[in-house]
N, C-alpha and C positions, 0 to 999 in steps of 0.2 A: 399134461401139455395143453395152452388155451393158445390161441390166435396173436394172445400179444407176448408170447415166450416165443415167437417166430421170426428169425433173422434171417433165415434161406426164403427160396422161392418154394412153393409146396401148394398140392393142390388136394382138396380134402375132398371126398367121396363116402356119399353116404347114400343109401337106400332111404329110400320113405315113399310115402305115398299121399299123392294130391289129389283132392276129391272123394271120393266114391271107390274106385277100385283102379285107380289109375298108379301102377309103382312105377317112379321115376328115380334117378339120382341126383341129386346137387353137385355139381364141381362149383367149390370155391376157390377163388385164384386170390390168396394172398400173398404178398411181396415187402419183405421188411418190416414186418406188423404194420403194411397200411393197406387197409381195403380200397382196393379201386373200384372196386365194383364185384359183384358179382355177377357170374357166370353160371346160369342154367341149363345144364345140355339134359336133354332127354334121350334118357340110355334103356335098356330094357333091363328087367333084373328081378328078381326073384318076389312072390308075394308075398316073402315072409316082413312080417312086422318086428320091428326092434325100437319100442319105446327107450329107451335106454341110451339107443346111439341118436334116437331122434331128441333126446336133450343134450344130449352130449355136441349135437348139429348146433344146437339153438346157442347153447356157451360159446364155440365156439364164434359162429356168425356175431354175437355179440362183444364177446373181445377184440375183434377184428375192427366193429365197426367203432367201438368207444376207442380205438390205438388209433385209426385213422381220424375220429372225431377231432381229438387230441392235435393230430396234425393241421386241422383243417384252419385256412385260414377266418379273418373277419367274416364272419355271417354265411362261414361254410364256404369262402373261395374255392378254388384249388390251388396244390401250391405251384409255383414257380418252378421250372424245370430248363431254363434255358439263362445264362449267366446274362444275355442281352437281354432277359427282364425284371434283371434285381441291378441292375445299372439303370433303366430307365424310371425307374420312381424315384419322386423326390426323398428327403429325407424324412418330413412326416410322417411317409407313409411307409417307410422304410424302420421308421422306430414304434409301428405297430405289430414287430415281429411276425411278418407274414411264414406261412412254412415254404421252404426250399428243398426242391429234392434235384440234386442236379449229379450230370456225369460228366467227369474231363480227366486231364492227363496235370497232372504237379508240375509245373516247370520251376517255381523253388521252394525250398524250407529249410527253416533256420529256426531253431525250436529255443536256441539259448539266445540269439537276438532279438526273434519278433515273436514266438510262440503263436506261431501261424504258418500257411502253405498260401501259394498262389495257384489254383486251377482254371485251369483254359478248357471251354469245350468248344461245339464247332463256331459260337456266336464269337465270343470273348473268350476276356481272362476277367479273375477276380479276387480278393482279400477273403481266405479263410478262416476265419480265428478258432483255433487247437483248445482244446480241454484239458487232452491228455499230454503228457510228454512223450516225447521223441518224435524225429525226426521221420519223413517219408522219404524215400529215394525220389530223384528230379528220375521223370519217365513215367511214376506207378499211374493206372490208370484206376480211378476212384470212384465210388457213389456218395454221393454226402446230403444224409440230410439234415437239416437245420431250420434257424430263421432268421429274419434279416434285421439287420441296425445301422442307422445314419451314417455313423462314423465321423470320423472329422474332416472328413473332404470330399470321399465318394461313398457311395451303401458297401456293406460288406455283409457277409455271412458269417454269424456263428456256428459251431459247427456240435451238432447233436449226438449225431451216429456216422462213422465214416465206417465205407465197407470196401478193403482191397479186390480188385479185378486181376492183378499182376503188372508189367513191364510193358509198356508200349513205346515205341519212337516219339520222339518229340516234334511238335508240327514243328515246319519253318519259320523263324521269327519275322517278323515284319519289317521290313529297313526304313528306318523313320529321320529327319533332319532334325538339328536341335530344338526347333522353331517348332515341328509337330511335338518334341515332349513337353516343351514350354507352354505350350496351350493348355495341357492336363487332360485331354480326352485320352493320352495314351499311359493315362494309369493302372499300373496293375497289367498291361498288356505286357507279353511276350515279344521282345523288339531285339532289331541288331542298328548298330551305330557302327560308322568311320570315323575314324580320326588318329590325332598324332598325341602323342604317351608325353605330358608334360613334366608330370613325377611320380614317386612311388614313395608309399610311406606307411609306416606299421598305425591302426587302428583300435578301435576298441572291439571286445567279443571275438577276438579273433578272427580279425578281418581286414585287408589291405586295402589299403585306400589307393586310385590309381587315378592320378587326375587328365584326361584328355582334353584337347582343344576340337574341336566337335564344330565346324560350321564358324570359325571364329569365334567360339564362346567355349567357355567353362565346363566342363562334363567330369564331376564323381563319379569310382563305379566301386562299387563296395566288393571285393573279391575275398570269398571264402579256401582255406587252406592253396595259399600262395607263397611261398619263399620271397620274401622280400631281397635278401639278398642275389638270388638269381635273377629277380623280376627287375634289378638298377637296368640289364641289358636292354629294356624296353623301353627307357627314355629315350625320347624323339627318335622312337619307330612308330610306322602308319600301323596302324593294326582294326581288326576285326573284333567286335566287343558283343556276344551276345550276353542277353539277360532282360529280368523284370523292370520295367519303369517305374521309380517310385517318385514321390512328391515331399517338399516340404509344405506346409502351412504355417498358417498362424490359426491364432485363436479365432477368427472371424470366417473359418473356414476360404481363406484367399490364400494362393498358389503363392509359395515362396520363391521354390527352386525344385528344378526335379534331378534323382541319380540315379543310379543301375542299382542293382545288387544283383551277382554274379555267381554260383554256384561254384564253381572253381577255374585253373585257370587253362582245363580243355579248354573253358567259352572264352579264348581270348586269342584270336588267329592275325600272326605276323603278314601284312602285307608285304610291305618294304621295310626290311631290316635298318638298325639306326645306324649314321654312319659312324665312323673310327671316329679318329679324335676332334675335337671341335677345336672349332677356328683359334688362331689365339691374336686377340685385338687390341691396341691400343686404347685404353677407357677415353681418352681424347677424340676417338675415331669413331666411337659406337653415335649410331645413325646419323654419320655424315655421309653425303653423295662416295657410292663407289659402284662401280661397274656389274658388282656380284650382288651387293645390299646383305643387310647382315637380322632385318627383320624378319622375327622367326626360327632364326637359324639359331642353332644350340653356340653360343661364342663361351670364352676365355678370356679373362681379362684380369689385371695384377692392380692394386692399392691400396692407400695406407688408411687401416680405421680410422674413422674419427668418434665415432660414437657405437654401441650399440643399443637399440630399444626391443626387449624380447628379443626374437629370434632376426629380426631386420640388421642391415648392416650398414652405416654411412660410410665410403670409401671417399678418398682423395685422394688426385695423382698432378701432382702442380697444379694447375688452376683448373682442372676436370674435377668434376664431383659426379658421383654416383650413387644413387637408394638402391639396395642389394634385399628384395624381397626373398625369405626363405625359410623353412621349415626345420630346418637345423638347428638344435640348440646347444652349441660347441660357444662357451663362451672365449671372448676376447676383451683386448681392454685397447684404449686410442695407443698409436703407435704401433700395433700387430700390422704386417705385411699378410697381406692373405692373398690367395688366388682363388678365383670365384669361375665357375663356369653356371651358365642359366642361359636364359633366353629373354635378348634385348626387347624392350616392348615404348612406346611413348608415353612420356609422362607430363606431369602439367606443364613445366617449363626443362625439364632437363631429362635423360635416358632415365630408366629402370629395369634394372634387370630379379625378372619372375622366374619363379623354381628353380633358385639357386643353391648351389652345394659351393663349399668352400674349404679350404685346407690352409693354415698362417703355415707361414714358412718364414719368418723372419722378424725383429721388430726394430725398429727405430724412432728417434725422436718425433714426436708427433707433430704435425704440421704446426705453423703458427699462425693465430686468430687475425682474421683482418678488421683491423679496428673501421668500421663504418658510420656513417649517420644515417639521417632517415631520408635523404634524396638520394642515395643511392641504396637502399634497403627497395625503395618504390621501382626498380628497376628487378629485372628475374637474373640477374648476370650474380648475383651472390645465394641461390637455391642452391641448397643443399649442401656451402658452403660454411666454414668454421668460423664466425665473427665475433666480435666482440661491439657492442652497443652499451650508451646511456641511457637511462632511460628512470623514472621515476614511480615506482608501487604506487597506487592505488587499491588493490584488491588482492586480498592474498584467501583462494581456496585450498580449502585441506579435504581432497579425496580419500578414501581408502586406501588405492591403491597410489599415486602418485600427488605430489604437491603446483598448485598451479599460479604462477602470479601473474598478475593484470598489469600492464605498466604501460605507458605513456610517456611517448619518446616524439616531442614537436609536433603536438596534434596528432598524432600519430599510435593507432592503438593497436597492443602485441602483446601476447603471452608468453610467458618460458614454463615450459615444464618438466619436472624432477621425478624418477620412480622414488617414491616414500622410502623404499627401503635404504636410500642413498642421501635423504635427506637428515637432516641432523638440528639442535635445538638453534641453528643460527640460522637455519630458514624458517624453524618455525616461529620463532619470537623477531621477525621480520615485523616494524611499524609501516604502515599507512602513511607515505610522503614521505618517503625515506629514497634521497637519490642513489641509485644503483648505476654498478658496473656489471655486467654479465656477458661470460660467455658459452655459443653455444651453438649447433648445427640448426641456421636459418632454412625455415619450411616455409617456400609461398604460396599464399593460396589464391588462385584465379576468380575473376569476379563472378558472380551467380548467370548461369545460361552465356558463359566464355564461347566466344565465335571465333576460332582458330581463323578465321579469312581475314577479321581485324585486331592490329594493333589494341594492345590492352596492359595497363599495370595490373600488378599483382593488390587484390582485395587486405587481404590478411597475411600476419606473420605468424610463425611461433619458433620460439627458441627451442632443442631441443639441450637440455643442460645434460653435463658428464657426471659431476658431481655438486657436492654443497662450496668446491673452494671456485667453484665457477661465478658465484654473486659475491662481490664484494662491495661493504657499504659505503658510498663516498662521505654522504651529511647526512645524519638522522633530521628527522621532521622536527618543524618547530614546536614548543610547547604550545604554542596556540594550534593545536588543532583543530579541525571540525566538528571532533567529538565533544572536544574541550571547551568549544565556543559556543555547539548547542547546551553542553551542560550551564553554562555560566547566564547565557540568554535567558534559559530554563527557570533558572534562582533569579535571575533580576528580572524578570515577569512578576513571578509570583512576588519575589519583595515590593514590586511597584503595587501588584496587587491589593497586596495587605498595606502599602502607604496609604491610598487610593481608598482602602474601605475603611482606614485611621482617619483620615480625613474628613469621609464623608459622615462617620460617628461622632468626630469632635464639633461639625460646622453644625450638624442637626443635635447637639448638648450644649454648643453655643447658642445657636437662636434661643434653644427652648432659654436658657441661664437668658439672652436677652431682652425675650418677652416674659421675663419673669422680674428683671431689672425696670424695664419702660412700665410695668406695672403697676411698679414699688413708684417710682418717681410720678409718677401720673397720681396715683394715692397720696403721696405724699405735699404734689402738688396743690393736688383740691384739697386737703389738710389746709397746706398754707395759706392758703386765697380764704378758706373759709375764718382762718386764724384773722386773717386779716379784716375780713369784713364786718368779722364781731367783736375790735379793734374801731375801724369805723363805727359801727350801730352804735357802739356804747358811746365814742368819745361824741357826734355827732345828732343822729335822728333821737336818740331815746334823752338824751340830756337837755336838747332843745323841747323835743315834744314834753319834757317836764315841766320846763320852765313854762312852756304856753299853759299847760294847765295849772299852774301857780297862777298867775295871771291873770287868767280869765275865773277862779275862782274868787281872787282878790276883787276884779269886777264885779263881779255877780254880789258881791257883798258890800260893795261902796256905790254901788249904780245910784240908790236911793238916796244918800248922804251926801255923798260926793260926789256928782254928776261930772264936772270938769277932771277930779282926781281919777274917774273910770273912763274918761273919753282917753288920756295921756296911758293907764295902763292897757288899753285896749290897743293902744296904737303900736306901743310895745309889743304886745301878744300877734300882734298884727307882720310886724317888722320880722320877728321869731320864728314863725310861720314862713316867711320867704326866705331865710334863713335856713329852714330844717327844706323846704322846696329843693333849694340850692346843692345843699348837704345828697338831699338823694338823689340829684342828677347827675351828682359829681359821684357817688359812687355807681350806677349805672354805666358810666362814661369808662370807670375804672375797671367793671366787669367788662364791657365791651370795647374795644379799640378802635372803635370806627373810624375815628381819623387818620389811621395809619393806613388804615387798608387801602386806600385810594392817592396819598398823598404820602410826602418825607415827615421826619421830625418838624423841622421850619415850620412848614404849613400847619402841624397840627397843633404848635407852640402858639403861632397866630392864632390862631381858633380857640385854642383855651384860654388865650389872655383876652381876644374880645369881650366871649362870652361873661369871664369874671368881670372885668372893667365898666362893662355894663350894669351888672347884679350890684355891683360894691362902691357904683361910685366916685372911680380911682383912678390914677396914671398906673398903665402897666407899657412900659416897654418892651420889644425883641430886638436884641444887637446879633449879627451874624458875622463873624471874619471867615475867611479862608473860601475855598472853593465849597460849596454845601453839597454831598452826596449821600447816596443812599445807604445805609449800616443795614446790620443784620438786625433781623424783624426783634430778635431778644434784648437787644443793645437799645433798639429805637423805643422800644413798649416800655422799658424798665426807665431808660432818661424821663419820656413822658411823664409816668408815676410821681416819679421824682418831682418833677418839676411841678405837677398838680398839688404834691401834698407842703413843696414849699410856698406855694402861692395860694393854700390853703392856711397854711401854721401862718402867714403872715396877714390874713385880711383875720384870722380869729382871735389870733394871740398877742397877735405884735403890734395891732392898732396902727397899720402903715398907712399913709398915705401916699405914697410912691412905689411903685415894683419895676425891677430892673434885668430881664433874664440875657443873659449873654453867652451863645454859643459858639466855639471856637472849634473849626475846623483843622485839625496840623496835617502833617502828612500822615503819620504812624498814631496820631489819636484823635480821642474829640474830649476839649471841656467843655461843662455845663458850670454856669454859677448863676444864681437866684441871690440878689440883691434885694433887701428893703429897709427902711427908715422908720423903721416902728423901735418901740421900748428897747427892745434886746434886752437881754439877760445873763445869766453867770453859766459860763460855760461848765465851772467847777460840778455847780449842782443842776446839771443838766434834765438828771432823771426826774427831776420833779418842777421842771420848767412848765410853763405851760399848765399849767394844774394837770401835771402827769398822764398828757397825750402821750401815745405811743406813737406819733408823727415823725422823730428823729429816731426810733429802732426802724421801724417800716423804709425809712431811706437808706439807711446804712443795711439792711439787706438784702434790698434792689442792689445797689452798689457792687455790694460784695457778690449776687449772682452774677454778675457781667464779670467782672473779675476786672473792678475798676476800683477804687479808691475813693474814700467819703470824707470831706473834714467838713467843722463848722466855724466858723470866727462870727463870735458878738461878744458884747458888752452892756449893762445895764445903760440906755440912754444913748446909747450910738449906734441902732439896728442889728441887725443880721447878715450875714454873709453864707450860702450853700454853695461850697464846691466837688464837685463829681469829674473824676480823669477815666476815662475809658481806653485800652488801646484797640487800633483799628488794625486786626492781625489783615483783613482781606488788602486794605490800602497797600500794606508793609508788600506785602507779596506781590499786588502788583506794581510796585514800584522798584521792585527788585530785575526785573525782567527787561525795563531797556536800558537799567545802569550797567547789566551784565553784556548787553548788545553791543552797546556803547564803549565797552572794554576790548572788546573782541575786536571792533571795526578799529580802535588805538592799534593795537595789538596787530591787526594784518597790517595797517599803514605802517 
């Protein structure tokens, strides 16, 4: 046997000897294998030595002290001994398992509901938590030791070692008002309530639930082996309720609600007996003005179901409606005559009667729906009432437990809702904008923070429905939905999308095809220009600059001989020379357009025929009819050509002495014709007119660029004739513009 094999109190004595020759004994007082200390008494006793019990002292002391070590709190505390100091620490310090050795009296247990005791000693009371099973009797008076843990709302003890004392009286409970258990200081305490017995009703673990009105509020009391049946007698009697205060929470460790738990139903003492039968009232009558008032008081009252939801009941009685709160679950169906007894209480806009019992005694045809709208739905005169509204889905939720629809009735927004198990595949495959018919017990709901002192409409509806043949569908929704018309928005986005990115791939493959087009043309241009120039060089500079050098060779070889015959070919070579002058100024003029740039065709016709008439000698004319204006730059450049290379072929080929150009302005065109009186020739054999200039192909596809027309008329011995017809599309167009005006103003006159 060591120190920590000891559950009694025992006090251990040993002989030994301190110092020198001094024999003492040790009493050690240990209790519960925790050393408290020891205890030195100096006894007198014999000189015999006992090595043997003086190790046998030593184990012991040792055991003792490592059981107690064992116990000892953080950094060797001591423990806790008084329930007012394992209530005062926070829970931090409470879930360092401090040790606890405490003594009280059990005032409950309940090993199959909480597996735990609540002990009170002279401080408090407190939450024990059990290790072992079974139950304590309420009375035993206990040691317990353990240690301590947060809990979920106040510290509690775990419990280590409980050691029975026996049977003791239980203190006096402490009379507390609702308002002191609502606070939560009186948790776990030992308390007695008043009040009046609202109902009774079988529990879970074997345990009757017994609901009180306590101070105007709500009071649980959890009663252990109770006859439910016997205990109906205790509705609305005053009665005396001892027992534990317990608390609900939540997760955040904050005060739900608090109840009793009750040991049995000794602790439940009848003040005032309940009375005989309860009143039996008019449902028309309940809390209107009467002399006695029926608030509180246990009443009676007769009507016709209209719904039930769970265990609740909607009653109607002609145009009385009543919510029948109650714990009973005796079903009924709309039509059952029931009779209800409970107690009348206020409700948002119309009575309710709480902890109601009911019994049907009859059934008959069930009231009929008042068809309503929504200015008188916004009025509380149809709460709790059976109607029938229009109204239009918008939202249809699918709970687990019940089906809910959303619907909109004249701005006006309301729910109906269905227990699932009564709904069926035609509330479920209900569309979105589908107009509905429904009926069903209207629920109003008062605006948020309602001030009974003023006037107020009702915030919210909700329908409660009976069954699926309560919605009937008037018009299914249009095919154009919203769903329908996001979907389609959707595609015709992305199709514009993809036009939009067609587009913008085709415009950037046309430019490039464009500037690959003006490339070609521009190439082909300077081709042609240069086709043309070496066309001039040949018919022009290089044939003259031949003949000069025939010439001037032929001088250089008669100079001596023939002094007269080389002064005459000199003058030749001479003439030839301004001649080939002539030749490259006219094609420089032909590179460059200078005369158009600043001035019309007219003007620059003037200018080239000075300039020749001068050089050659000759009459040249310009004839103008019509109004003269300005053509496009390609029409003006290409006539010009024209007109140089005839007034060209005709001072080289045609030996004229007269030139005549006549330009014809019409509305829709322009002619050019270049007139001269020189040789002329065989139009037949054209191509080799001319000692086979290319002067008349060069005109004819000027011509043809413009997208004008080219003829020639001559004959050997009667001149030349160049005509060129241009149309002037810019003229056409705007002369179409006040003929259409013109038409119009006929037309209004």
């Amino acid at each position: 046997m060591t120190g920590a094999d000891i559950v009694e109190r025992m006090v251990i004595y040993h002989e030994c000897q301190i110092h020198s020759r001094l024999p003492v004994i040790l009493r050690i007082d240990v209790f519960g294998g925790i050393c408290h200390g020891a205890r030195v008494e100096m006894m007198r006793a014999s000189p015999k030595r006992t090595p043997f019990g003086i190790c046998f002292l030593a184990a012991c002391i040792l055991a003792a002290a490592g059981r107690g070590g064992a116990m000892a709190g953080p950094a060797g505390d001591p423990p806790f001994t008084t329930v007012e100091q394992v209530r005062g620490i926070t829970p931090g310090q409470a879930d360092r398992h401090h040790p606890v050795h405490l003594r009280g009296v059990v005032t409950f247990s309940d090993w199959n509901a909480d597996q735990a005791m609540f002990l009170q000693d002279q401080t408090a009371s407190i939450y024990v938590k059990l290790t072992s099973a079974g139950d304590l009797p309420v009375g035993e008076e206990v040691e317990v030791d353990g240690t301590t843990t947060a809990g979920d709302f106040v510290p509690y003890v775990n419990a280590v070692q409980i050691s029975r004392l026996g049977l003791k009286p239980l203190p006096e409970p402490r009379r507390v008002s609702y308002e002191q258990l609502a606070s939560g200081k009186e948790d776990s305490q030992w308390v007695e309530v008043s009040g009046v017995v609202r109902s009774v009703m079988e529990s879970t673990k074997n345990r009757t639930r017994v609901d009180l009105l306590v101070n105007g509020q709500r009071l649980s009391a959890l009663v252990g082996r109770l006859d439910t049946t016997n205990a109906q007698r205790l509705v609305y009697a005053t009665v005396r309720v001892r027992g534990v205060c317990r608390t609900g929470f939540n997760s955040k460790r904050q005060l739900r609600a608090p109840y009793l738990s009750v040991s049995s139903s000794a602790d439940i003492a009848v003040g005032v007996p309940a009375p005989g039968n309860p009143v039996e009232v008019p449902m028309a009558s309940l809390l209107k003005f009467n002399s006695e008032g029926y608030y509180g008081r246990r009443v009676q009252v007769r009507g016709v179901v209209t719904e039930q939801k769970g265990s609740s009941l909607f009653l109607q009685d002609h145009d009385a409606t009543l919510y029948v709160k109650s714990q009973q679950s005796t079903p009924v169906v709309p039509g059952d005559v029931v009779k209800v007894i409970g107690f009348p209480v206020l409700g948002q806009y119309a009575p309710v009667l709480e902890d109601a019992v009911f019994q049907v005694v009859g059934h008959e045809t069930p009231p009929e729906a008042v068809e309503v709208g929504t200015e008188q739905l916004l009025t509380e005169y149809y709460d709790l009432a059976l109607v029938r509204v229009r109204a239009r889905l918008i939202n249809h939720v699918d709970r687990y437990d019940e089906q809910v629809l959303v619907l909109e009735a004249e701005n006006l927004i309301l729910s109906a809702h269905l227990d699932s198990d009564k709904a069926d595949s035609r509330i479920r495959e209900l569309q979105n904008g589908s107009e509905l018919e429904l009926t069903g017990v209207c629920l109003a709901r008062p605006v948020e923070n309602w001030n009974p002192s003023l006037p107020s409409h009702p915030e919210a509806f909700q329908l409660m429905l009976r069954s699926a043949d309560d919605v009937v569908v008037l018009n299914n929704p249009p095919w154009w939905s919203l769903n329908r018309l996001c979907w389609a928005l959707g595609m015709l986005s992305v199709a514009l999308l993809a036009g939009f990115a067609w587009v913008f791939v085709l415009d950037r493959r046309v430019r490039q095809q464009t500037g690959i087009i003006q490339q070609k043309i521009q190439r082909e241009a300077v081709l042609e220009e240069r086709t043309r120039i070496a066309r001039e060089f040949h018919d022009t500079l290089e044939q003259e600059l031949a003949a000069i050098t025939i010439q001037l060779d032929t001088v250089a070889a008669q100079f001596s001989d023939a002094p007269g015959v080389a002064r005459q070919l000199l003058e030749l070579a001479r003439n030839m020379s301004r001649r080939s002058l002539f030749e490259a100024r006219r094609s420089v003029w032909d590179l460059r357009s200078h005369l158009l740039e600043n001035s019309n065709l007219v003007t620059a016709l003037a200018e080239v025929t000075k300039l020749l008439a001068g050089s050659a000698h000759l009459q040249i004319g310009v004839q103008t009819t019509g109004q003269p204006r300005k053509l496009a730059a390609l029409v003006e450049n290409n006539l010009l050509r024209i007109s140089q290379e005839a007034l060209t072929n005709a001072l080289k080929h045609a030996r004229a002495s007269q030139i005549a150009i006549k330009l014809n302005y019409e509305p829709d065109r322009v002619r050019l014709r270049v007139c001269d009186d020189g040789i002329g020739f065989d139009t037949a054999c054209h191509a080799t007119s001319y000692g086979g200039h290319f002067g008349l192909l060069d005109m004819s596809e000027r011509a043809g660029k413009i997208g004008g027309t080219f003829s020639v008329v001559s004959a050997p011995g009667q001149g030349t004739e160049i005509m060129v017809a241009v149309a002037d599309k810019g003229a056409a167009e705007s002369a179409v513009a006040p003929q259409k005006s013109r038409d119009e103003d006929v037309s209004a006159a």
